[in-house]
C-alpha positions in Angstrom: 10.6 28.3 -23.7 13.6 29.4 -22.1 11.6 29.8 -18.6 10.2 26.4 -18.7 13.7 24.2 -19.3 15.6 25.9 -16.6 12.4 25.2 -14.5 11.9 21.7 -15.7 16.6 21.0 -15.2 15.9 22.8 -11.6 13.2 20.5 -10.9 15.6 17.7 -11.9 18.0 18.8 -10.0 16.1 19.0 -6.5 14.9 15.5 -7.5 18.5 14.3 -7.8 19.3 16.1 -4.2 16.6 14.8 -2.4 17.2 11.1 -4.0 21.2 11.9 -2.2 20.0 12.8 0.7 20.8 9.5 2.7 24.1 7.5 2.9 23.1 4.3 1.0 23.0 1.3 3.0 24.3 -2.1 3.3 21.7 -4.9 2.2 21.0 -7.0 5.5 18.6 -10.1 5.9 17.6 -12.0 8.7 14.4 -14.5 9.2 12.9 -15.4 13.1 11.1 -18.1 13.8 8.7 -17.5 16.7 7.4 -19.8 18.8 4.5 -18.1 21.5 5.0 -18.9 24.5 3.8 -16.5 27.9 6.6 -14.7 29.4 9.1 -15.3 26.4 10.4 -12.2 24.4 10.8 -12.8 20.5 13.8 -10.1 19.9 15.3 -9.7 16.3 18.6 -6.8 16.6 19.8 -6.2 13.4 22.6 -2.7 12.6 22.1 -1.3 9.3 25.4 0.2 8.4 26.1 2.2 5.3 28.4 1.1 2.3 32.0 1.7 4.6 30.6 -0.3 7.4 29.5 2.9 10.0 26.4 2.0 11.3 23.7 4.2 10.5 20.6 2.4 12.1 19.2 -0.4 14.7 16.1 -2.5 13.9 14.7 -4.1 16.7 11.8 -6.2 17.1 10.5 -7.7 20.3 6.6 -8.8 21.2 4.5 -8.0 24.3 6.8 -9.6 26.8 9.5 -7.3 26.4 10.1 -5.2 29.5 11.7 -2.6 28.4 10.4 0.2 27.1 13.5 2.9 26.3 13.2 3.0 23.0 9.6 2.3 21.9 6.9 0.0 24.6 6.6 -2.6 22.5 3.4 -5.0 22.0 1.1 -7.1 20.3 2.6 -10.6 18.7 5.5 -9.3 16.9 6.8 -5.3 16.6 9.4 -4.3 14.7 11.2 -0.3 15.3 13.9 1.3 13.7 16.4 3.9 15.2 18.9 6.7 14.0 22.4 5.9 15.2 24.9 8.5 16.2 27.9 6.8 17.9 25.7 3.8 19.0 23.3 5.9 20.3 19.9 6.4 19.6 18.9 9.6 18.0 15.4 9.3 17.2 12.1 8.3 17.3 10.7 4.9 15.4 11.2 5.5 12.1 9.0 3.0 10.8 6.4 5.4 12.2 4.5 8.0 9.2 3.5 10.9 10.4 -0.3 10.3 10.0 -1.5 11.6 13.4 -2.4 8.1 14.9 1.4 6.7 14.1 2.4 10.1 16.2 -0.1 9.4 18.8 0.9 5.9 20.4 3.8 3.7 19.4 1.3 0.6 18.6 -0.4 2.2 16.1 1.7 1.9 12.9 2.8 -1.0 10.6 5.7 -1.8 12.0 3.4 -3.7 14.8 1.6 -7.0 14.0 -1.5 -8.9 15.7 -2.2 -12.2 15.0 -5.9 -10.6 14.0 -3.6 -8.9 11.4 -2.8 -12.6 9.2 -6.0 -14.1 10.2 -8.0 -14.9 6.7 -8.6 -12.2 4.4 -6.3 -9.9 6.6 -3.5 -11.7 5.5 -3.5 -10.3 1.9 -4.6 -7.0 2.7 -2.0 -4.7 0.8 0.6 -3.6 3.1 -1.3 -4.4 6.6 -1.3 -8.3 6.2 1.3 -10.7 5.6 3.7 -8.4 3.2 4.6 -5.0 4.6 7.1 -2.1 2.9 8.7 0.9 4.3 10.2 3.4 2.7 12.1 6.0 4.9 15.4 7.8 4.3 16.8 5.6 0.9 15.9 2.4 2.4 13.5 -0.3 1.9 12.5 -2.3 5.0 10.3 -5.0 4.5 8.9 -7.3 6.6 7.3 -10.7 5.6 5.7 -13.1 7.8 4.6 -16.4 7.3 4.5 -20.0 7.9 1.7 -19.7 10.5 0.2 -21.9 12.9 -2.9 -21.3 14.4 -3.8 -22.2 18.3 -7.5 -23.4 18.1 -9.4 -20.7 16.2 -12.3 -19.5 17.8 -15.1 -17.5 15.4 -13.5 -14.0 14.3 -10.7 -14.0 17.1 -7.4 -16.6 16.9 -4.4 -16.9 18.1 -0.8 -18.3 16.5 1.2 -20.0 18.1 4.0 -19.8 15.7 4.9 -18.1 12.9 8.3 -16.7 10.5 9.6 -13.1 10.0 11.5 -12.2 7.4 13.0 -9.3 7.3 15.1 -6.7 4.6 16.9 -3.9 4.4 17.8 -2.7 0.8 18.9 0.5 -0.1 16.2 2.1 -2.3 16.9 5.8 -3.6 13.1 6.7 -4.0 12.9 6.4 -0.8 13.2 10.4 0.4 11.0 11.0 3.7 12.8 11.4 7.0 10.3 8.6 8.4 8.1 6.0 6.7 6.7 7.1 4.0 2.6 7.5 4.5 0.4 5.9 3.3 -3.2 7.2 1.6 -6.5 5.5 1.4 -8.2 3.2 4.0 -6.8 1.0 6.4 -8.1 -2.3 7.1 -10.8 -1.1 9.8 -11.3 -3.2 12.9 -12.3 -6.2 11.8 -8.4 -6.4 11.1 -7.8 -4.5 14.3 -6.6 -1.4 12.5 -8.6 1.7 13.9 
C-alpha cells in the first residue's frame, strides 16, 4: 500500500513539474481583416511576452505573397507560425507545427496554414481543420478563428474568398506541456478539404 502512494504522490509530482515547465504568458488578442488582393501580403506580428513583460515568443502570419521566407515560406490564403525568442531572436522552428511526420516534412502542411478549400461548406465545421482551430504547445493556448467570409464566384467544389476575419489568442493554458503543438490523433479532413 505503501508502494503504491509514493508511486501515485511521484506521479503527481512529475505532473506538477511538467505543468511548470513554461513561463506563463501574457494574454494577447488581435483580429485582421483580409481583403485578397494579388501581390498584397496580409501580415499579423504579434510578441507573446511572459507575466514581467520579456518576450518569450513571435506569432506571425502572412499569405502567399509574402517574399520572405527566413522563418517559415509561407502560403496558401492565410498562415499563421510561431517562434521561440531569445534576445529577439529566433530560436526555433514553427511551433505551431506537431511532430506527425507530414508537419516535419514541409512547412504547409500543418494547421497553422489555411486554404480557402479549408472554410468552404462542410469544411468549415470540421473540428479543428475548419473555421475554429487550437494549439496547445509549451502552457499556451493559441487559437485562431476565422470568419466573416466572402466568397469570389463559387465555382462547383473549388472557391475562392475574397475576404475574410482572423481572430487570434494567446492564453496561458498549463495543460498545455509539449515542446510544439500538441498532435493530434484520428483522421484529417482528406482532400476534399485539401488536407492530405
Amino acid at each position: 500500500m505503501r508502494i503504491l502512494i509514493a508511486v501515485t504522490a511521484l506521479g503527481w509530482l512529475l505532473a506538477q513539474a511538467k505543468s511548470n515547465l513554461w513561463p506563463v504568458v501574457r494574454p494577447v488578442h488581435t483580429q485582421i481583416t483580409v481583403t485578397e488582393q494579388a501581390d498584397r501580403d496580409a501580415p499579423v506580428h504579434l510578441v507573446v511576452s511572459d507575466v514581467r513583460g520579456r518576450p518569450l515568443y513571435k506569432l506571425d502570419c502572412h499569405n502567399s505573397e509574402y517574399d520572405d521566407d527566413t522563418d517559415v515560406s509561407y502560403s496558401g490564403d492565410f498562415q499563421c507560425a510561431l517562434f521561440a525568442l531569445t534576445n529577439g531572436k529566433t530560436t526555433s522552428g514553427n511551433l505551431l507545427a506537431d511532430t506527425s511526420y507530414d508537419a516535419g516534412s514541409s512547412d504547409w502542411w500543418n494547421r497553422g496554414r489555411m486554404l480557402a478549400k479549408n472554410l468552404w461548406r462542410n469544411c468549415a465545421n470540421y473540428p479543428e481543420y475548419g473555421m475554429l482551430r487550437h494549439f496547445k504547445v509549451r502552457g499556451m493556448l493559441v487559437t485562431l478563428r476565422f470568419g466573416d467570409l466572402v466568397w469570389a464566384t463559387p465555382i462547383a467544389d473549388s472557391s475562392r474568398l475574397s475576404r475574410f476575419t482572423a481572430d487570434i489568442d494567446v492564453k496561458p493554458d498549463r495543460r498545455a506541456t509539449s515542446h510544439t503543438a500538441e498532435y493530434l490523433p484520428g483522421p484529417t479532413p482528406g482532400q476534399a478539404c485539401d488536407w492530405y
